[in-house]
BATIDREN-820982 format. One line per 8 residues: number of its first residue (from 1); for each residue x negated, y, z negated of C-alpha. Coordinates in nm, 3 decimals, padded with zeros to 5 digits. Each point is the difference from the previous one (the first is absolute). Example, Ala and Ser with C-alpha at 12.3 -4.5 7.8 and 13.67 -1.06 7.14 Angstrom:
# residues 2
1	-01.230:-00.450:-00.780; -00.137:00.344:00.066
***
This chain:
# residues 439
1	-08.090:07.899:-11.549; 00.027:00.210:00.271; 00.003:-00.165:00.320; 00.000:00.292:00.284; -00.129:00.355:-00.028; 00.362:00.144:00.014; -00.012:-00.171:-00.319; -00.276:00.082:-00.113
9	00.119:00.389:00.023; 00.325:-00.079:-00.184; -00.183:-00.149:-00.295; -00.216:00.312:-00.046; 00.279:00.240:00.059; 00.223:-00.198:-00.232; -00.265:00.076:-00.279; -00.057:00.383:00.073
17	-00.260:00.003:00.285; 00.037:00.284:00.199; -00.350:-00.021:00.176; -00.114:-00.361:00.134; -00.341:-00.065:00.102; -00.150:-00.296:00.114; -00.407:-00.083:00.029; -00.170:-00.281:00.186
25	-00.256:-00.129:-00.213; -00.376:-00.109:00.083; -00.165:-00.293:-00.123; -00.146:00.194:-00.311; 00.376:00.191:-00.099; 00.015:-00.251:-00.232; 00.045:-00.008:-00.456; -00.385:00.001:-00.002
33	-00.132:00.229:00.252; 00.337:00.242:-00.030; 00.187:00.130:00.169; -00.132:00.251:00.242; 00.242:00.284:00.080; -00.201:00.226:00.248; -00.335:00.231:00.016; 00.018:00.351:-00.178
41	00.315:00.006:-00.236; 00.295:00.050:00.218; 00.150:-00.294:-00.180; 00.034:00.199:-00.275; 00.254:00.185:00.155; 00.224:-00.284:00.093; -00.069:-00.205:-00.329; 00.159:00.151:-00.320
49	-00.227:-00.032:-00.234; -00.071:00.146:-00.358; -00.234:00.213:-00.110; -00.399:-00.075:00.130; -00.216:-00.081:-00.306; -00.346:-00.139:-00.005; -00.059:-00.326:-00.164; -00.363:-00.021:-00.119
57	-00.097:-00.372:-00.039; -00.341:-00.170:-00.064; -00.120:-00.249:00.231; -00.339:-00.119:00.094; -00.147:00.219:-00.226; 00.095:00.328:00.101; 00.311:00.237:-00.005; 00.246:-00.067:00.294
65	00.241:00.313:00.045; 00.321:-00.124:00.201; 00.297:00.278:00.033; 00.311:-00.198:00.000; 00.406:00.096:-00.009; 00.278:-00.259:-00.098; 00.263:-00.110:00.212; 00.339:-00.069:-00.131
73	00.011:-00.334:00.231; 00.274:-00.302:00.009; 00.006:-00.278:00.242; 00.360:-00.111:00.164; 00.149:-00.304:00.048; 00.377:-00.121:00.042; -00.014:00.017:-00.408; -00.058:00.370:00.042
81	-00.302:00.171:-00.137; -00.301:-00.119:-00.234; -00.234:00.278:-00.146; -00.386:-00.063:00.089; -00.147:00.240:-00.339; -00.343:00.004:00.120; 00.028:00.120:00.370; -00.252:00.318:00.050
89	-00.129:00.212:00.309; -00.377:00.002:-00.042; -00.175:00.298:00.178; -00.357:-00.046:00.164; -00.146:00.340:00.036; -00.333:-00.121:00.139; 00.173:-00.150:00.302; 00.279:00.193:00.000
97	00.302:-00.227:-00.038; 00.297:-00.134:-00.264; 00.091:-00.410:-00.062; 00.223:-00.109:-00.228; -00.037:-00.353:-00.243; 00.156:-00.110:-00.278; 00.309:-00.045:00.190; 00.005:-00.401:-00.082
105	-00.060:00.022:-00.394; 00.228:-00.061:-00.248; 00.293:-00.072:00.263; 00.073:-00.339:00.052; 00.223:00.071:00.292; -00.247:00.109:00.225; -00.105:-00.094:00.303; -00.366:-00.160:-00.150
113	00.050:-00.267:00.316; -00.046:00.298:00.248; -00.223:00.239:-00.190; -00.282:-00.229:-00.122; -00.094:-00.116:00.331; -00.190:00.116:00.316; 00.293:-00.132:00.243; -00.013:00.244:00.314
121	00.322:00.126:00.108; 00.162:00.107:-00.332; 00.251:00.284:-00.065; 00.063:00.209:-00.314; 00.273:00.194:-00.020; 00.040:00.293:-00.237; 00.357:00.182:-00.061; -00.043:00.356:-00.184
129	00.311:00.119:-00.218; 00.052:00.357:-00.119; -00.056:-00.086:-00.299; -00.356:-00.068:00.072; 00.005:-00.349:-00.003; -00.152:-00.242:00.247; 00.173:-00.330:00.100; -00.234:-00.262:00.155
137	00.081:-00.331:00.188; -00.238:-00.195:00.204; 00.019:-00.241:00.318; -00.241:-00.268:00.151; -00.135:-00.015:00.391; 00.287:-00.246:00.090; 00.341:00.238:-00.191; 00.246:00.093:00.246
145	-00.028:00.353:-00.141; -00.393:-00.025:00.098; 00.106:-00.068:00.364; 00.249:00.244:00.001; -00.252:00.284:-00.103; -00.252:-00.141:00.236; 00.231:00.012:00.320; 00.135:00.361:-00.105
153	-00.097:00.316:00.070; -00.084:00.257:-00.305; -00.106:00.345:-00.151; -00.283:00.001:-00.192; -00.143:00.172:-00.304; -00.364:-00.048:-00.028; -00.029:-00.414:-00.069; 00.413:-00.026:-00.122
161	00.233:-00.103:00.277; 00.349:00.240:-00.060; 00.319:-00.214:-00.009; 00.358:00.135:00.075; 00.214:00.002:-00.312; 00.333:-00.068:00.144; -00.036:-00.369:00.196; 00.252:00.121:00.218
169	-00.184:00.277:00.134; -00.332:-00.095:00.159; -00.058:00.419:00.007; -00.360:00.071:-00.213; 00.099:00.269:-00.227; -00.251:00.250:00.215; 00.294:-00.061:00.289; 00.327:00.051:-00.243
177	-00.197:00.333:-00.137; -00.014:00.105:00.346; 00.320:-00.063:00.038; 00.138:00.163:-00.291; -00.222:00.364:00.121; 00.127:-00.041:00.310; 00.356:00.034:-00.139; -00.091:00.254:-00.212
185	-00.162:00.194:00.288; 00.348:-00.059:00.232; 00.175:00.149:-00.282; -00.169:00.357:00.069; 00.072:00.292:-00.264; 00.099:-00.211:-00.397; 00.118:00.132:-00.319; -00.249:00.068:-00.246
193	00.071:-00.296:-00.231; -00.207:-00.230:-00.275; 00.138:-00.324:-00.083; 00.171:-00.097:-00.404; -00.077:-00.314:-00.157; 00.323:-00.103:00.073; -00.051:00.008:00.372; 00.230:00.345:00.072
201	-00.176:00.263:00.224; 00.000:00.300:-00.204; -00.014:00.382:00.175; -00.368:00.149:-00.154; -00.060:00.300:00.050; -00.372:00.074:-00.101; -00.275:00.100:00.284; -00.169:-00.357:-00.033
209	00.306:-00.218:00.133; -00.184:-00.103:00.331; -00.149:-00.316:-00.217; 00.335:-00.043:-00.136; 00.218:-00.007:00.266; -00.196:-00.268:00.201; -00.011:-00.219:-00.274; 00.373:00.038:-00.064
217	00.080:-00.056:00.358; -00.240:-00.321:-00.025; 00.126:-00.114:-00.341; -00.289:00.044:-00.206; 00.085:00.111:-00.361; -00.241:00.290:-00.119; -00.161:-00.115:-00.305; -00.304:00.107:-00.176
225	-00.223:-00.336:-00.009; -00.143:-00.075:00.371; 00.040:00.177:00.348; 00.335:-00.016:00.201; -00.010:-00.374:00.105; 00.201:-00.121:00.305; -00.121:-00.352:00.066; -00.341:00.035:-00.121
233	-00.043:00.333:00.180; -00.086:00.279:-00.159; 00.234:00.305:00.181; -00.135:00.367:00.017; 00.183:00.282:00.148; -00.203:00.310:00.086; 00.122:00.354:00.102; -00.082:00.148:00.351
241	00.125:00.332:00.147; 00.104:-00.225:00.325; -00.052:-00.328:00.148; -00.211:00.108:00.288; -00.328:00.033:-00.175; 00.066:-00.184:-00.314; -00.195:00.232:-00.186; 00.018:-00.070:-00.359
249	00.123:00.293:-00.239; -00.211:-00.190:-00.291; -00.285:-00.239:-00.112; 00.044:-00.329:-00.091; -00.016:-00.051:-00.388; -00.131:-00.359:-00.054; 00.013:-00.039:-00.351; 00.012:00.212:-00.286
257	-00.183:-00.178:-00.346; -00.051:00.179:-00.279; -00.376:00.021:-00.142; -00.099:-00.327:-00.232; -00.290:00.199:-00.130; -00.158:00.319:-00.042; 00.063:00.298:-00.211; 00.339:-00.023:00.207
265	00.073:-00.284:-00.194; -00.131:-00.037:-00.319; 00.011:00.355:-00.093; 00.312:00.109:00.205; 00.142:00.170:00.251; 00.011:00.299:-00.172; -00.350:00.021:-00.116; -00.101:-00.117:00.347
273	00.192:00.305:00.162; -00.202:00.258:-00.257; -00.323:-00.161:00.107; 00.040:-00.005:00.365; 00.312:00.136:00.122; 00.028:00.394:00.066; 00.294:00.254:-00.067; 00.283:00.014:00.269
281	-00.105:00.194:00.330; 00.324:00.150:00.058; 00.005:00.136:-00.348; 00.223:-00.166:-00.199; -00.064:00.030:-00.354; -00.088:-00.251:-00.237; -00.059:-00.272:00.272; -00.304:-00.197:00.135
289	-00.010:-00.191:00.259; -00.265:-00.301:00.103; -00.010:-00.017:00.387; -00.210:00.035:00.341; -00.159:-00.312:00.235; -00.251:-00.229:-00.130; -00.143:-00.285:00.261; -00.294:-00.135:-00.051
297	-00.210:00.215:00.261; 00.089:00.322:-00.182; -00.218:00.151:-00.298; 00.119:00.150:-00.324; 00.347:00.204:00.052; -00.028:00.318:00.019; 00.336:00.057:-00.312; -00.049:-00.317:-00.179
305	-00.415:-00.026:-00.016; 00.047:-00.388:00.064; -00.087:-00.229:00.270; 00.175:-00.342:00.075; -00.231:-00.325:00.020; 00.007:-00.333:00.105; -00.191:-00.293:-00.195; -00.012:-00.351:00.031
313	00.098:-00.055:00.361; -00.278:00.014:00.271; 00.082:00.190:00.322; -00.233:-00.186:00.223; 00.159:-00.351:-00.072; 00.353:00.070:-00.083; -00.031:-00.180:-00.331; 00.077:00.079:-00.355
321	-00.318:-00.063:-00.193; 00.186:00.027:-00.321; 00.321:-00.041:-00.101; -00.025:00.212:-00.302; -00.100:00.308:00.178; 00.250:00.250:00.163; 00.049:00.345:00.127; -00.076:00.274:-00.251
329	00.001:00.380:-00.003; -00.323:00.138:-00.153; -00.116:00.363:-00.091; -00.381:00.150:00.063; -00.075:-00.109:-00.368; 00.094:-00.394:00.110; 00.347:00.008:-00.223; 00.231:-00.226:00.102
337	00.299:00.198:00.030; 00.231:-00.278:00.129; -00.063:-00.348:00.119; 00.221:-00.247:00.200; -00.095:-00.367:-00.096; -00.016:-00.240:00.369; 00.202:-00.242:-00.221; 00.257:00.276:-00.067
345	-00.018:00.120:00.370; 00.046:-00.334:00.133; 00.251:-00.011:-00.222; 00.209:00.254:00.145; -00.123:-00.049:00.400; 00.118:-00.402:-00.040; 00.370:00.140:-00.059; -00.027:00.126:00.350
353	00.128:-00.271:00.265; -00.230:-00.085:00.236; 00.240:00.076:00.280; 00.146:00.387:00.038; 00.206:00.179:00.271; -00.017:00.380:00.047; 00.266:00.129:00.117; 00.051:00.370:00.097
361	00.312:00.258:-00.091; 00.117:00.301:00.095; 00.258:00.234:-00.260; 00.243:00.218:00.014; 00.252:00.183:-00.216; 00.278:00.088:-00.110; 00.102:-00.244:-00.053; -00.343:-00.192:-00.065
369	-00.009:-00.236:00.308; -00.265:-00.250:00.125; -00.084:-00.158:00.303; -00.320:-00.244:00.049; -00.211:-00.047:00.291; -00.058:-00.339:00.266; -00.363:00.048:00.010; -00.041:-00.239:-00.361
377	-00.414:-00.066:-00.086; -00.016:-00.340:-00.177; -00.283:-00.082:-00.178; -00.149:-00.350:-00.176; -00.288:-00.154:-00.183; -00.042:00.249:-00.283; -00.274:-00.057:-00.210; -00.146:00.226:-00.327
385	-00.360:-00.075:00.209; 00.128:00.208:00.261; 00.118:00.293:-00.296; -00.362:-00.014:-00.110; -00.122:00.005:00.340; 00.203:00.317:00.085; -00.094:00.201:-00.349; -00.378:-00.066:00.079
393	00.024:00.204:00.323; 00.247:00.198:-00.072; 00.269:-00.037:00.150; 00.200:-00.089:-00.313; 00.007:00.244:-00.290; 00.100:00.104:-00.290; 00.263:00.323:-00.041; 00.116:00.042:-00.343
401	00.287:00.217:-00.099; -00.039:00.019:-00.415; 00.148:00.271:-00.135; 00.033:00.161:-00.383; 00.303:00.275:-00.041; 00.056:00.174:-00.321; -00.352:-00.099:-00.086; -00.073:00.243:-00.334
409	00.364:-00.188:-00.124; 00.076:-00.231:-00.271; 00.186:-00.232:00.289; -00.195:00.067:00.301; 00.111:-00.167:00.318; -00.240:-00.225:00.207; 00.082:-00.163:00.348; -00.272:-00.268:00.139
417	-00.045:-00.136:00.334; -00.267:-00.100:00.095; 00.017:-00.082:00.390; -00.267:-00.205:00.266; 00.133:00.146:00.316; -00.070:-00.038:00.399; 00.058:00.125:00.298; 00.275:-00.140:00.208
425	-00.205:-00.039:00.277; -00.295:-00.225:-00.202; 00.277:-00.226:-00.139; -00.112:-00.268:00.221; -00.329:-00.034:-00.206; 00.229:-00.151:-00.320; 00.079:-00.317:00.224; -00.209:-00.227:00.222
433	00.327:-00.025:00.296; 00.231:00.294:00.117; 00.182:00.078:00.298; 00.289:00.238:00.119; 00.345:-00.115:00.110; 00.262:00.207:00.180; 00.303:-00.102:-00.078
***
């Protein structure tokens, strides 16, 4: 067993962690009250987790609705890992707020001795790999490791306590990203570059490299499954015409789901575009296009005849009042023209970390060049609350760019996105914590 926290951080990284948590527990984190993770559902951000589902169960008498997500969770030990198969977030909409339980069934390794009592003083510590797996290991009131974390000094995220991954280096990894833009900022005017599998910075060439080039020069692989990840930090670059007003050339798109209902879906793009979209303003032929702003203050669109709506979620309170509502786009007869499920939302916003950094660029070409600002806005504590919160008063919204060429054709060519945007200057209402650095 692990007998110091340097340890301790060796173990996790030695089985794939490359975010470490810890969480002092109450009296009632315990295998029959759960876990309890934090208000709202931040956790869900810092948790992988599969897909939300709600289990309907009979008890009492009456139907009890619980939404719930898996957790692929294994306790450690100095035998190495040990699978715990019925370890679950369980989300609390009333309240708001996420626990987890299950996390002692069907594993005989676990730490029952810790997590079946009401001892004060406890620690749980979770390790998160990239291959969405969590690692857990546990500690009593009287562990070394529990005085260690105790006498130190920490970052935190919402109830989790963040833990270097390098033993070595007592630097959280807010202060080595800091360090790592500051470097990049030194380095003034870079080749635009994007980063191969194989770790080789490539020259790219394409008007979008500003993303690309940061993560190269930060070592973050491009890949199609999550957002650039440095540490747990999500990384955004954003064009300015100078670093004196950091004005940004751009929104911010926060997600972009596709539709899980509505004509959109179960009839198809195509027949959705006929319906609602309208022929190509600058008068190209054979091409429709599905566009314009829809927030939830705004009546029917002028091109489209549809409106965007929120149900299930109540303003006044914050809270979702049903989990199987969403966001739809209606027309004047009540069609549903498209609908985004909360569960498939959620889906989607959870991928997000729940710590970003915005960092600004300037370009410049030939040859395609960029340099990044000092003035870096770092932002924590997201939360798909927040998303809702921001849609209902519209400040988030919804800025599609569907499109239908060679539309009369045998083959005709469709492009969806379907983007949530903001702008740069509300970004602050996705998290509960921000603040500027200069580097």
């Amino acid at each position: 067993m692990a007998s110091s926290l340097s340890e301790l951080l060796q173990l996790f990284v030695q089985h794939g962690a490359d975010r470490i948590y810890a969480k002092k527990l109450a009296p009632n984190d315990n295998s029959k009250n759960q876990i309890y993770l934090g208000g709202g559902f931040g956790a869900l951000n810092i948790i992988p987790h599969g897909e939300i589902y709600t289990d309907t169960r009979q008890m009492a008498g009456s139907k009890q609705d619980r939404p719930k997500a898996s957790v692929s969770f294994f306790w450690l030990d100095e035998n190495g890992r040990h699978a715990a198969p019925n370890a679950q977030l369980i989300l609390y909409p009333d309240y708001p707020e996420v626990r987890m339980s299950g996390f002692l069934q069907g594993c005989k390794q676990a730490p029952s001795h810790l997590l079946t009592v009401r001892d004060e003083g406890r620690i749980l510590f979770f390790g998160m790999t990239k291959q969405g797996e969590v690692l857990g290991y546990a500690v009593g009131p009287d562990h070394a490791i529990a005085n260690e974390i105790n006498a130190g000094q920490w970052q935190s995220v919402g109830v989790f306590i963040e833990l270097p991954t390098t033993p070595e280096n007592k630097r959280s990894p807010k202060e080595i990203l800091l360090a790592e833009l500051r470097r990049i900022y030194e380095l003034n005017w870079i080749a635009s570059q994007k980063l191969a599998a194989d770790g080789r910075k490539l020259p790219y060439s394409a008007r979008n490299g500003g993303g690309y080039t940061l993560e190269a020069e930060l070592g973050i692989t491009p890949n199609g499954y999550s957002e650039p990840d440095f540490m747990g930090w999500e990384v955004k670059q954003y064009g300015v015409n100078n670093f004196t007003k950091f004005l940004p050339k751009t929104p911010v798109t926060l997600m972009t789901p596709e539709p899980t209902g509505g004509v959109y879906k179960e009839l198809g793009v195509a027949e959705f575009l006929r319906r609602y979209g309208y022929a190509d303003k600058s008068g190209k032929p054979d091409r429709f296009n599905f566009g314009g702003v829809y927030t939830c203050d705004k009546d029917f669109h002028a091109d489209t005849g549809l409106k965007i709506m929120v149900e299930g979620y109540d303003s006044a309170t914050g809270k979702i009042t049903n989990l199987e509502g969403g966001i739809s786009l209606v027309s004047r007869t009540d069609d549903i023209a498209a609908t985004w499920s909360f569960k498939g939302m959620m889906a989607h916003w959870n991928r997000k970390h729940a710590q970003a950094a915005y960092v600004p660029s300037l370009f410049r070409t030939p040859p395609p060049e960029y340099s990044y600002g000092a003035r870096i806005h770092l932002c924590e504590q997201t939360d798909f609350l927040l998303f809702l919160r921001g849609f209902s008063t519209g400040a988030v919204y919804y800025d599609p760019a569907v499109k239908i060429e060679n539309a009369s054709s045998a083959n005709p060519a469709i492009k969806r996105r379907s983007q949530f945007r903001i702008k740069h200057n509300q970004i602050t209402q996705m998290y509960h914590r921000s603040e500027v650095i200069q580097l």
